[in-house]
C-alpha positions in Angstrom: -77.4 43.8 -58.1 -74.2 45.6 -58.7 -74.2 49.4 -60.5 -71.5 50.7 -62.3 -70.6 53.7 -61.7 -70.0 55.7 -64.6 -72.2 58.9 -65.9 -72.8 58.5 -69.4 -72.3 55.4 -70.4 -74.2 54.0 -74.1 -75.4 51.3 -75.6 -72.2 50.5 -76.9 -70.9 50.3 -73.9 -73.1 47.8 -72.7 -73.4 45.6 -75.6 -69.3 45.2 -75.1 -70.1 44.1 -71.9 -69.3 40.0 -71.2 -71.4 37.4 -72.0 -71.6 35.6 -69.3 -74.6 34.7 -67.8 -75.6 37.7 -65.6 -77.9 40.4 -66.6 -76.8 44.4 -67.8 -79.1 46.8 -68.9 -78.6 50.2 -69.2 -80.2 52.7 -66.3 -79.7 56.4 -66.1 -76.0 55.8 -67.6 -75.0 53.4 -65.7 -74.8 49.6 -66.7 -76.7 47.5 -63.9 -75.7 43.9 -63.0 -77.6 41.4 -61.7 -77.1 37.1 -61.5 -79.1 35.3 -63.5 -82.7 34.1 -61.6 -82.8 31.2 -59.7 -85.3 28.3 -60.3 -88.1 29.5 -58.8 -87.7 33.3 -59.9 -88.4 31.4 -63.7 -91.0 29.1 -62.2 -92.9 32.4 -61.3 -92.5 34.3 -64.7 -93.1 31.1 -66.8 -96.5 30.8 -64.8 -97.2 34.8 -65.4 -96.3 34.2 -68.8 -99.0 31.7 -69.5 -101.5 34.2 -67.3 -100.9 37.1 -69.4 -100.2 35.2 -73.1 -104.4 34.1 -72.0 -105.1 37.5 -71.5 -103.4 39.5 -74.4 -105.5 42.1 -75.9 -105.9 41.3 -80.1 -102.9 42.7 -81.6 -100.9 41.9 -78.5 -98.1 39.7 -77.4 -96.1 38.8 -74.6 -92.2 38.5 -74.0 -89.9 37.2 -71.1 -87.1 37.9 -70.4 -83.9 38.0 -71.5 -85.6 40.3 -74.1 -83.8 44.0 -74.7 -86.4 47.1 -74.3 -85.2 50.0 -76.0 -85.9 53.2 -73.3 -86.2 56.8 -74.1 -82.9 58.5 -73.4 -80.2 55.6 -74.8 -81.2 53.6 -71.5 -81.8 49.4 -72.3 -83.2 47.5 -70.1 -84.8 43.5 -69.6 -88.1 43.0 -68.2 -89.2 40.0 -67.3 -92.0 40.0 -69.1 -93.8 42.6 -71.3 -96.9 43.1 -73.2 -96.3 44.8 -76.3 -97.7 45.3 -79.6 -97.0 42.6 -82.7 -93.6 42.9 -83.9 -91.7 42.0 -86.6 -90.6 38.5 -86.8 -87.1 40.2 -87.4 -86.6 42.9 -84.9 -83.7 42.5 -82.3 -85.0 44.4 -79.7 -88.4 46.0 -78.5 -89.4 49.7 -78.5 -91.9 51.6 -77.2 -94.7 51.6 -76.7 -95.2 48.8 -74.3 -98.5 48.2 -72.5 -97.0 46.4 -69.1 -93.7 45.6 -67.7 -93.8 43.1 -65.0 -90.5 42.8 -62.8 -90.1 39.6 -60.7 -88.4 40.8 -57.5 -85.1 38.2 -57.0 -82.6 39.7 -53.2 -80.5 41.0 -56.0 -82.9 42.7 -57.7 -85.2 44.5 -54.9 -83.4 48.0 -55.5 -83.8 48.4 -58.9 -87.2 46.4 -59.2 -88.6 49.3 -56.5 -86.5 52.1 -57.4 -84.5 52.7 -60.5 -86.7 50.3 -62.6 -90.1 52.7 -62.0 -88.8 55.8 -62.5 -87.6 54.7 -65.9 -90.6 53.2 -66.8 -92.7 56.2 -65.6 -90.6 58.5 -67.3 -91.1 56.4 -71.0 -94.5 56.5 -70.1 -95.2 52.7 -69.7 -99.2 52.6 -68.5 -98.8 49.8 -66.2 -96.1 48.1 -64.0 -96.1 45.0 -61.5 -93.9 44.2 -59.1 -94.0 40.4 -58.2 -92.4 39.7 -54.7 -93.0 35.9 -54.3 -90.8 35.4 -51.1 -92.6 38.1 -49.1 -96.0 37.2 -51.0 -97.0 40.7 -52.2 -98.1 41.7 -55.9 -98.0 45.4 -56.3 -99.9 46.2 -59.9 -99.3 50.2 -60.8 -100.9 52.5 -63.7 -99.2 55.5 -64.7 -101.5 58.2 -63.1 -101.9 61.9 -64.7 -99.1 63.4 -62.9 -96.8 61.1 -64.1 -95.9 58.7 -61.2 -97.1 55.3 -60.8 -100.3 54.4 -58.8 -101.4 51.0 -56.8 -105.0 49.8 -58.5 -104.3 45.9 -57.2 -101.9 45.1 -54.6 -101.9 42.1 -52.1 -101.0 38.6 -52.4 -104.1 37.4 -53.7 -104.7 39.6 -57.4 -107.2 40.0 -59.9 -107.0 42.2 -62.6 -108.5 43.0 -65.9 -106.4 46.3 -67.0 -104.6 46.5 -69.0 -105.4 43.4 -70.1 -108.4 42.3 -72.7 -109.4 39.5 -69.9 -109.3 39.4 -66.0 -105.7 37.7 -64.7 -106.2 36.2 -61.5 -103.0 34.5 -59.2 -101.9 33.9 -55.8 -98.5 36.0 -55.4 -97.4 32.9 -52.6 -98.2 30.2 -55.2 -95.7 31.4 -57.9 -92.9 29.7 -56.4 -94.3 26.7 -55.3 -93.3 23.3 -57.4 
């Protein structure tokens, strides 16, 4: 992961930035870099994806990544995946609210998947986060709690969860990868 940085920086800024093939979003001001995934970093979310698109609440839908969410405060950033409510088959972009963003953890990524990335989410007031860390085998699944930082209610290698979700998700962090 690479940050620029530059106080201040806007949207415009970032949609001038290159196309060419790595990641920028927009954090605190400052446009963040990282390399597109490897293999098994997409193995993982496409298997998620298919976990969560089962249990989607009515009303609900999933999106992976690259896929721009719109963040209070003129910050942009790409999830890997996120459950949101129906959109419009038209929009560009998503908004708030959101009902999970789920980061897969990539060594370019850890920083901002652990730091930067939860804050922001926290502060827009996102109800739930996981943080998927294949290669050390550890899911961390986090609710926004009352005094407005993120909580642990399922973390480990093995998971199962039902919240936020309208069904109960179950997967083995150490399996994501695996062809």
């Amino acid at each position: 992961m690479t940050l620029v940085e530059h106080e201040g920086l806007t949207v415009e800024d970032l949609e001038a930035m290159p196309d060419d093939g790595r990641r920028y979003e927009l954090i605190g001001g400052a446009i963040v870099m990282t390399p597109a995934p490897d293999l098994g970093h997409q193995r993982g979310s496409g298997r998620l994806y298919r976990l969560l698109v089962e249990a989607c609440p009515d009303g609900h839908e999933v999106f992976a990544a690259p896929t721009d969410l719109d963040l209070p405060g003129g910050q942009r950033v790409q999830p890997d995946l996120v459950v949101t409510p129906v959109r419009g088959a038209n929009d560009r972009r998503l908004e708030l609210p959101v009902l999970l963003v789920v980061e897969i953890v990539s060594p370019g990524s850890r920083t901002n998947d652990r730091v930067t990335k939860p804050a922001a989410y926290a502060e827009a007031g996102i109800p739930a986060y996981w943080i998927v860390d294949p290669r050390r085998k550890h899911t961390a699944c986090l609710r926004l709690a009352d005094d407005g930082a993120y909580e642990a209610y399922a973390e480990g290698d093995e998971i199962t969860v039902d919240r936020p979700l309208a069904e109960p998700v179950s997967f083995r962090t150490s399996a994501l990868l695996t062809p």
